[in-house]
C-alpha positions as CSV (number, residue, x, y, z in Angstrom):
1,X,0.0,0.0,0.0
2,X,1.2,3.5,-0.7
3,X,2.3,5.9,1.5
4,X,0.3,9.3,1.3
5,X,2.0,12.4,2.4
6,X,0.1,14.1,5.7
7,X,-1.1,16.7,3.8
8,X,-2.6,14.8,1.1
9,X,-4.1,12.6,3.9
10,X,-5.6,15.7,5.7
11,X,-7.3,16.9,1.9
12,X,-8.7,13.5,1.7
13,X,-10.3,13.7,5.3
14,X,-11.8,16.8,4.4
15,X,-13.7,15.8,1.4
16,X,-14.8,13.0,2.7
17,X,-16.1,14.7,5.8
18,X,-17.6,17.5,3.8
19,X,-19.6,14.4,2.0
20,X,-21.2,14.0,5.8
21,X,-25.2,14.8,6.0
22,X,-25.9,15.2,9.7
23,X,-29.3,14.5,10.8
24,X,-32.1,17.5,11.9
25,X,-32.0,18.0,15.3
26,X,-35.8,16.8,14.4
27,X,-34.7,13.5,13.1
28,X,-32.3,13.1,16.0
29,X,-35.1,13.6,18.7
30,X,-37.7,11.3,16.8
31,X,-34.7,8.7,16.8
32,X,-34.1,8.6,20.2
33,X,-38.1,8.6,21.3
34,X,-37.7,5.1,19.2
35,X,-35.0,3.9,20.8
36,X,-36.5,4.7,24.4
37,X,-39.9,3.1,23.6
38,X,-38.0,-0.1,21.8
39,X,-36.1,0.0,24.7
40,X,-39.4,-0.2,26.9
41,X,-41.2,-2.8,24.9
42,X,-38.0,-5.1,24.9
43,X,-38.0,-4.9,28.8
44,X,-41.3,-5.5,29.2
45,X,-41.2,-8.6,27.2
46,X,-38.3,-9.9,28.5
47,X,-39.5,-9.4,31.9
48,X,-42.8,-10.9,31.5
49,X,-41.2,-14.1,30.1
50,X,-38.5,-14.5,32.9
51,X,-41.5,-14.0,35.1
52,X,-43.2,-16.9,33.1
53,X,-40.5,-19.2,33.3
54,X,-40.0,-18.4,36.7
55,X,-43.2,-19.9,37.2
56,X,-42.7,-22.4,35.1
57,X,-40.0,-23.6,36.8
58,X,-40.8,-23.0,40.4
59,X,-44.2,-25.7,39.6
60,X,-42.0,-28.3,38.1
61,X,-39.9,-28.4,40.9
62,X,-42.6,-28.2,43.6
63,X,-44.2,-31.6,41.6
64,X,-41.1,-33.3,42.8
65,X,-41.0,-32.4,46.4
């Protein structure tokens, strides 16, 4: 692989980072609502089934003793 020069490097790094689009502090916001309420529906269900199986569990070994 070639060796580019610093500055060369440093012109490549700014065009590519002009070539950023940076989302809407609209965008941003809406984003992380989803996140939160994903967030909230993924606890939710994963609580309810370690409840269930908590259950589940706790009846199979009270059938043995």
């Amino acid at each position: 692989m070639a060796k580019t020069n610093p500055f060369t490097f440093l012109q490549q790094v700014r065009s590519e980072a002009a070539k950023i689009t940076w989302p809407t502090r609209k965008e941003t916001a809406i984003t992380t609502l989803m996140v939160f309420v994903m967030v909230v529906l993924a606890s939710t269900f994963f609580l309810l089934a370690d409840q269930i199986m908590s259950l589940g569990v706790s009846y199979i070994i009270n059938l043995g003793g």
